[in-house]
Every structure is written in C-alpha cells, then in structure tokens.
C-alpha positions in Angstrom: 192.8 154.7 91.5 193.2 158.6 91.4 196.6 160.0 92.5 195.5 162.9 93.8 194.9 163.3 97.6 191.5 165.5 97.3 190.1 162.9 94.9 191.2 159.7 96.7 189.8 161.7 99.9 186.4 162.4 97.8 186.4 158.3 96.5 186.7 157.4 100.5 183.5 160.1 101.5 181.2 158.9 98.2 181.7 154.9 99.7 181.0 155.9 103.0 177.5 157.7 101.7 176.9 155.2 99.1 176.5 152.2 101.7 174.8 154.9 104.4 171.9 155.1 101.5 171.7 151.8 100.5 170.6 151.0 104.5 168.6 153.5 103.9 167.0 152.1 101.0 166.8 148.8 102.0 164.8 149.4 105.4 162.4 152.1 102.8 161.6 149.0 101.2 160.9 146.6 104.0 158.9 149.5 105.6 157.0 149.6 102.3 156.4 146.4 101.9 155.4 145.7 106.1 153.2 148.5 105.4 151.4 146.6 102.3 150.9 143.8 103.9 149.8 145.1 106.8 146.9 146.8 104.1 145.9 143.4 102.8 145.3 142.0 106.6 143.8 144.6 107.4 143.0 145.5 111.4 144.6 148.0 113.5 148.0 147.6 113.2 147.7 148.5 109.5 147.2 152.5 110.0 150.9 152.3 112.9 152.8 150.4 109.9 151.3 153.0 107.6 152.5 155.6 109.5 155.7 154.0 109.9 156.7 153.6 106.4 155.5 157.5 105.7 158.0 158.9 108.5 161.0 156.9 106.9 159.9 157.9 103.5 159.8 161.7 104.6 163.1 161.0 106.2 164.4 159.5 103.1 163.2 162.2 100.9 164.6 165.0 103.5 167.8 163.4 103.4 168.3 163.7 99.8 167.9 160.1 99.5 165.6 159.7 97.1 163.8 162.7 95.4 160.5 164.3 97.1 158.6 163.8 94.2 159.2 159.9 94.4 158.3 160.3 97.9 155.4 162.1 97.2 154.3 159.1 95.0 155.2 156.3 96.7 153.2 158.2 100.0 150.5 158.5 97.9 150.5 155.0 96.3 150.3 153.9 99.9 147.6 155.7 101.6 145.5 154.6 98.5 146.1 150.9 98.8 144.9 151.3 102.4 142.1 153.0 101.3 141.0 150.4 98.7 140.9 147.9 101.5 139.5 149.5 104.3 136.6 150.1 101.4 136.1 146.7 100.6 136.2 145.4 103.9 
C-alpha cells in the first residue's frame, strides 16, 4: 500500500472506475450477445436489439471504455451478421 496521501487517494478513484467499467463491459456483452441471437431468430425484434447493443457500444466507446476503433468493429461485425440472415431468410 502507498504512503502517500495523493497516491492512496488515486488507488481509491482507479477501483471505483475499474468496477464502473467492468458493468459496463459486462452489459456490452450481454447486449452483444441478445443482439446475436436475436439475428439467428430472426423477426422484428432483431433490428430494436440491434439497435440496442449499437447505442451501448457508442456509449462505451464515448466513454473511453473501450477504444472507437473496437467499436467500430464490433458495430460492424454486427450489422453484417444481421445482414447474412435477413439474406438467407
């Protein structure tokens, strides 16, 4: 543990962030993966859980969260697995 007060102060502020992005994190991936399997059904619903998961990814990325080029990708890996299915249905 550090003895000084500005770095015991800083330790406190990087938990606090630490477990505010890894809530974050965790509902990016259950948004993800609602929004895949909404894909593989299919129907209406697929395009709102789409949507979904996209806003909390922009969020994410906004936030500094997770980088917006790994947004960018993981946007874009989604749209296109909706896209395959809507083709082959």
């Amino acid at each position: 543990m550090a003895n000084i007060k500005s770095q015991i102060k800083r330790n406190k502020q990087n938990e606090k962030a630490r477990l505010r992005n890894k809530a974050v994190r965790s509902n990016l991936k259950t948004r993800i993966k609602s929004a895949e399997a909404a894909a593989a059904a299919g129907g209406e619903e697929s395009v709102a859980t789409l949507r979904s998961a996209i806003a909390t990814i922009d969020r994410a990325a906004g936030r500094g969260i997770i980088h917006k080029n790994a947004a960018a990708r993981k946007k874009s890996r989604l749209v296109k697995r909706l896209a395959q299915v809507s083709a082959e249905a």
